[in-house]
N, C-alpha and C positions, 0 to 999 in steps of 0.2 A: 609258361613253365608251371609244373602243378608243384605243389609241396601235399603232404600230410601234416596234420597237427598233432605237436607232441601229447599226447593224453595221460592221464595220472600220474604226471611229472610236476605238481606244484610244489610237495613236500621238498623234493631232488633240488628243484628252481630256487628255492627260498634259501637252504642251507648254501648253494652255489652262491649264492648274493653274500651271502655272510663268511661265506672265506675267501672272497676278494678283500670284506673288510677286515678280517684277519691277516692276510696278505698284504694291505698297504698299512695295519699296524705294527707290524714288527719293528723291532728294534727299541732303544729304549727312549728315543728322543721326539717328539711330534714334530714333522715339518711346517713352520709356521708360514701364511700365505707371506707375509713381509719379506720372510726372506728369499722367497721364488722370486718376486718381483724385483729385489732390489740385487740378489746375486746372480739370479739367474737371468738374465735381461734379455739377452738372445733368443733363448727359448720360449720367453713369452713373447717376443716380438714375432717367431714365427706362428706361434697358434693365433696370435690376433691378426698378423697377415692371409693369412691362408683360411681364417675363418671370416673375413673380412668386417672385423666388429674389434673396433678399437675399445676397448677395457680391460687395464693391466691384473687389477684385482678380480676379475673374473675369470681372467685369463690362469690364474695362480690358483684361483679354486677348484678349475678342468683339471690342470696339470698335477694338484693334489689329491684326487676325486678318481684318477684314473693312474696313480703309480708314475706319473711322469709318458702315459702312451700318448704321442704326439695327433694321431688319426682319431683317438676319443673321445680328448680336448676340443681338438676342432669339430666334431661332430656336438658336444655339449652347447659350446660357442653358437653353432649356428642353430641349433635348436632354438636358442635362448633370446638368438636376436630377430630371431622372426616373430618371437610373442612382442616385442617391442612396438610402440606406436611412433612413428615417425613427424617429428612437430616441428621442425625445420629443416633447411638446405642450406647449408653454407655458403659462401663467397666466395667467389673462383680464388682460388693461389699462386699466388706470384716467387717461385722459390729465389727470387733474386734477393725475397728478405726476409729470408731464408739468418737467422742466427746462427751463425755458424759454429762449428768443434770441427771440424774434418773437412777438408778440400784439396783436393790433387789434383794432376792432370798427368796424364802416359804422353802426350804428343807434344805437350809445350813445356819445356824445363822453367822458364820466366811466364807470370801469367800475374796478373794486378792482388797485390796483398801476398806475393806469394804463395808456395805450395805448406798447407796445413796439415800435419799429419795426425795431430788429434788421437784419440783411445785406437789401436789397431794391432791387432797379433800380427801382420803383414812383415815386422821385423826382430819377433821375436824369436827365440830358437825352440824347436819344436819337440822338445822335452820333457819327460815329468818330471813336477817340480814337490820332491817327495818333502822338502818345506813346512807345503801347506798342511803336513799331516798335524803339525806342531802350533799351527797358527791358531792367535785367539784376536778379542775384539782390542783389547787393548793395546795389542801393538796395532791394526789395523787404524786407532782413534788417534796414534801419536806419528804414524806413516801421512795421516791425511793434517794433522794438524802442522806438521813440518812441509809438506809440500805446498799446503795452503798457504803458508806463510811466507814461501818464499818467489811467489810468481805477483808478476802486477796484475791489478785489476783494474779491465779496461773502462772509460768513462761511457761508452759506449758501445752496442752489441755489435759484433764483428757482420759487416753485409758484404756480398761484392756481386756486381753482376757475372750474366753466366759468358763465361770462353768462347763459348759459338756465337756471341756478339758482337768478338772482332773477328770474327770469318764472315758474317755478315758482311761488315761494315766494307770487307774484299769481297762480297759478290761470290764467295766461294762456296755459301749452304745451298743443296740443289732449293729451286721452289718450288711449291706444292700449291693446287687451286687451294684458295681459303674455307672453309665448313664451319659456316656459323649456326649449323643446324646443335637443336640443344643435344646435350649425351645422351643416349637412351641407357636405362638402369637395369639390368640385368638380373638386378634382385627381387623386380617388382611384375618384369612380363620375360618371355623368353624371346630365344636373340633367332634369327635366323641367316642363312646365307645366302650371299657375303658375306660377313660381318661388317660393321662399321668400323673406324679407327677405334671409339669410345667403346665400343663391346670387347673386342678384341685387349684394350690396356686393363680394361677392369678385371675381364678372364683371366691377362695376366697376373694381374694384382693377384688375386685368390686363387693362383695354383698351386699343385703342390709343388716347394722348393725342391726337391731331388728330380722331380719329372722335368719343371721347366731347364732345370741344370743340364741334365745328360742330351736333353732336344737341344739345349744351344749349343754344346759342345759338340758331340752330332756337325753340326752343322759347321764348326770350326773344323773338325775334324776331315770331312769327307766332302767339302765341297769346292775349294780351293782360296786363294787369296782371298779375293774379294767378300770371304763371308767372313773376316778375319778381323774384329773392331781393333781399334785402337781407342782409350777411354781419355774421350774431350774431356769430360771432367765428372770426377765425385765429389759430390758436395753431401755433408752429412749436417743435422743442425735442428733448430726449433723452430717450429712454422705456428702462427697464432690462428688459431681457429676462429674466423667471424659469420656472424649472422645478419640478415637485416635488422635494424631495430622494429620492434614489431609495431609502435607508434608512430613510426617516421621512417620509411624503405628508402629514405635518402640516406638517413645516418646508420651508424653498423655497431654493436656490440662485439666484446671478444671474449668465448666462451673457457677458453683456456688455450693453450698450445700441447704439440706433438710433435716428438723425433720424429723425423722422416728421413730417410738416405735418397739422394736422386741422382742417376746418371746418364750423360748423353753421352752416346757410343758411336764413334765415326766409322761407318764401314763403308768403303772402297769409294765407289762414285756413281753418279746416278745421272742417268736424264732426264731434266727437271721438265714438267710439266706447264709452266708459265715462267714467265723472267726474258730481261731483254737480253741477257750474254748468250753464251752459245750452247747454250745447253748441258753442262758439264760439271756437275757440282758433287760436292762429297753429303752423302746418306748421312742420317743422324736415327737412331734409335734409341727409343726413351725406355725409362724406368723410373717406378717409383715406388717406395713401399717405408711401411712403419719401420721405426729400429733402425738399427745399425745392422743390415741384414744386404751386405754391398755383395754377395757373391748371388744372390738373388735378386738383386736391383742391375745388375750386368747380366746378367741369365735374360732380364726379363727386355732388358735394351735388344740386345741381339735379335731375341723373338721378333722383335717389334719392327722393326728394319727387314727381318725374312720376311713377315706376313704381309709388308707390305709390298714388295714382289713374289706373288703365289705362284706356286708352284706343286703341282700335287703329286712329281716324282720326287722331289725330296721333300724329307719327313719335318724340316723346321721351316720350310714354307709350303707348308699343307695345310692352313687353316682350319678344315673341319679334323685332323688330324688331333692339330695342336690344344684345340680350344675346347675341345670334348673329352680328351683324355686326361687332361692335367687336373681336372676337377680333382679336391681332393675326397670328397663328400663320396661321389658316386665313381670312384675309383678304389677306395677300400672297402666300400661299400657292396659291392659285384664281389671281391674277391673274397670279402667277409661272409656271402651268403652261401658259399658253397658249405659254409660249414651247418647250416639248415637243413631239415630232413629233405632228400628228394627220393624216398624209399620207390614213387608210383613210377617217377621216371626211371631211373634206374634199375630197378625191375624190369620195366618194360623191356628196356636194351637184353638185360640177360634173356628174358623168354624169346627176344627175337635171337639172337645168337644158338640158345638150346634147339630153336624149330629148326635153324640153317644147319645145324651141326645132324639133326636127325634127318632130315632132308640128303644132307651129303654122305649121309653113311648109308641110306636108299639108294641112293645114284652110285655111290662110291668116286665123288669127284669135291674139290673144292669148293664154294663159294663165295658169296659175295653178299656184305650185309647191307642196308638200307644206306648207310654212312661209308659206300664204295670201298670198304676195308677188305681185300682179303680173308677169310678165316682158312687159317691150318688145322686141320685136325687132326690130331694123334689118332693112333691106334690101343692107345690105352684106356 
């Protein structure tokens, strides 16, 4: 595809730069990064998902940098973590210890420690709450000092294992041959197809939350029961990040922790691959992502369960479908360059339409352009 370059347009360019920054100046208050981070959490938890580069304050600095545009944040995000030099690999995680805030279950009403329902708009009324027009910090400091005060605190960080360990434990999860093969990284070489299972969750991980959403819905939608989860369990909470000790790869340091949301998604039944029962076990689809971001942590289970039965008449088990188009990088990216000169192509298309058009008023009969289009031509 050709483009032209805009020429003695740098004066135009520069002033353009400068009333974007007049644009995210208005008003009379500065948006402070603290409080992106700390009020806005969702929001940064998706540009850090989708840009796959966990850092909240960096995350606040996109999101103030660009007006709050979600696709320019992420676009800054992954610029930023590609100059990064990569000086360790963490320790595989085990969300069983997993600190909990949040954990439910849609299948099982009893399940060990009970159902957690933790921070969640899931039972609030979906209302504006013209309130907040009037709210300041000090009622906010004597709301959290009275609630503080009145709940126990536990001697201990809340753990449980996962739900599909007493499905296990009944022979009821389908099984799958074992892949101890290591994950291939995504960020570091390109993936080809197949995909692996580890290319495939990472893709998910870093797609965009509204694409993976309407593909998994899609697929609830239009494909019948069986592509229909029920949620084994959401578990939401703090996971410790470790490293090997770098003097001693027996021992391990812990670099800090991270929200993460994770969900395993029961869909319909499968036939397992190895196991001594009869073949006939219930699917599990996973998810996982920063935040408290459960309606893309379900988006992304469902995927994950389709792709693992491909299929490439429908659109959410279609792998090279799925896994190419949900980028969010090179999905707003393509849509964004139309806004780019393409003076030579487009040209081109008119003088070939002007020749067809002169061509048919010779003949006095319709044609047909390079792109199979019909052209009508008037007699005006």
């Amino acid at each position: 595809m050709a483009y032209v370059a805009v020429k003695g347009g740098e004066a135009a360019i520069e002033k353009s730069i400068e009333l974007l920054k007049l644009s995210r100046s208005e008003g009379k208050n500065s948006l402070e990064t603290e409080v992106i981070t700390s009020r806005m959490k969702q929001l940064v938890d998706r540009v850090m998902c989708e840009a796959g580069f966990y850092a909240p304050l960096y995350a606040a600095i996109s999101l103030k940098q660009n007006e709050g545009s979600l696709e320019e944040a992420v676009f800054l995000m992954r610029a930023y973590r590609s100059t990064l030099t990569r000086s360790h690999t963490s320790l595989e995680l085990d969300c069983r210890e997993m600190r909990l805030t949040r954990r439910i279950s849609s299948a099982f009403k009893d399940i060990p420690l009970g159902q957690i329902l933790g921070p969640t708009y899931d039972y609030t009324h979906r209302l504006i709450n013209f309130d907040l027009l009037s709210e300041n910090e000090e009622e906010l400091e004597a709301f959290k000092d009275e609630f503080l005060g009145n709940i126990e605190r536990l001697s201990t960080p809340m753990k449980a294992a996962r739900v599909s360990d007493l499905l296990r434990e009944e022979n009821l999860i389908a099984d799958y041959e074992k892949d101890n093969t290591e994950p291939e990284d995504i960020t570091q070489e390109k993936f080809m197809f197949p995909a692996s299972r580890s290319v495939k969750l990472q893709t998910l991980f870093r797609a965009d939350t509204g694409f993976i959403s309407g593909v998994a819905y899609s697929g609830m939608r239009g494909y019948g029961a069986s592509a229909h989860p029920t949620i084994g369990e959401l578990r939401c909470g703090y996971m410790e990040i470790e490293i090997a000790y770098p003097l001693d790869t027996d021992e391990s340091m812990v670099l800090g922790e991270i929200l993460f949301t994770e969900v395993e998604a029961y869909i319909g039944s499968h036939i397992s691959t190895s196991g001594a029962h009869d073949g006939l076990g219930i699917a599990i689809g996973y998810g996982l992502v920063f935040g408290r971001a459960e309606t893309r942590a379900i988006a992304m289970s469902i995927l994950d369960c389709a792709l693992n039965n491909p299929d490439p008449s429908n659109p959410p088990n279609d792998e090279e479908f799925v896994l190419l188009h949900g980028e969010p990088l090179e999905m707003s990216g393509f849509i964004s360059h139309l806004k780019l000169p393409h003076y030579v192509t487009y040209q081109s298309r008119l003088d070939n339409i002007r020749k067809i058009r002169r061509e048919n008023q010779i003949n006095g009969s319709n044609a047909t352009s390079e792109y199979g289009e019909e052209l009508c031509i008037s007699d005006e």
